[in-house]
N, C-alpha and C positions, 0 to 999 in steps of 0.2 A: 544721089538725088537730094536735093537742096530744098528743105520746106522752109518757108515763111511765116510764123505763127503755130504757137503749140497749142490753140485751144482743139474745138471737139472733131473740128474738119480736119484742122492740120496733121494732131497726132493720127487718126484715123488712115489719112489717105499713109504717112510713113508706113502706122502697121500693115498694111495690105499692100505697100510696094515691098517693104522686109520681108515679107513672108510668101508672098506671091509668086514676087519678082525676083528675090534673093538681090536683090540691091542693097548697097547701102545707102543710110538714110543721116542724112545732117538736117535734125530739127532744129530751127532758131528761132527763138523770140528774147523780147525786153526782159524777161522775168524767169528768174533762175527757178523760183517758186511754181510758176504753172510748168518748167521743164520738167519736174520733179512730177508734177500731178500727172503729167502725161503720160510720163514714163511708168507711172503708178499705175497706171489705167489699164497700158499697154498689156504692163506684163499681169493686170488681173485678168484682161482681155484673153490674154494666150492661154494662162492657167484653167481658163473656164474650159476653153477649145479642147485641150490636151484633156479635163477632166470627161468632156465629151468624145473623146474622142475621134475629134475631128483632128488633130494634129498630136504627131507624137511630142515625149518632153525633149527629144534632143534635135526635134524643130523649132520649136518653141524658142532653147535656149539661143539657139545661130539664130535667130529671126532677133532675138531683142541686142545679141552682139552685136547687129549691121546698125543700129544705132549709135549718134553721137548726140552730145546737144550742144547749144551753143549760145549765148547771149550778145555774141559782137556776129552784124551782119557779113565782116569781111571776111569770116572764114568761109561764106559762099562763094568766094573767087575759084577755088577749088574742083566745085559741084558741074557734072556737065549738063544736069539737068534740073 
């Protein structure tokens, strides 16, 4: 699954297809700096889950490996969705 834009939507809807959905996820935006925040979020996201107990850690971890990121749009040629 191919997103467009790492801000609050983007990374969001990724973590609930990786984890959901067990898809993998190609985030891409302009900005190498908000891939990182996202990705930061992400895995504080998942950490919270797992310390709730809502997801265990070795969900958690295969949920933020289905993640790539990417700053050039053309590695969405790839993505089938």
């Amino acid at each position: 699954v191919g997103i467009v834009g790492a801000g609050q939507m983007g990374s969001g809807i990724g973590l609930v297809t990786a984890v959901h959905s067990k898809l993998n996820v190609l985030l891409v935006d302009q900005s190498a700096e908000q891939l990182k925040k996202a990705m930061d979020l992400n895995k504080k996201l998942l950490d919270k889950d797992v310390g709730k107990q809502r997801l265990s850690a070795d969900d958690a971890a295969a949920a933020l490996k289905r993640f790539r990121t990417s700053t050039s749009l053309g590695d969405l040629s790839g993505a089938d969705f």
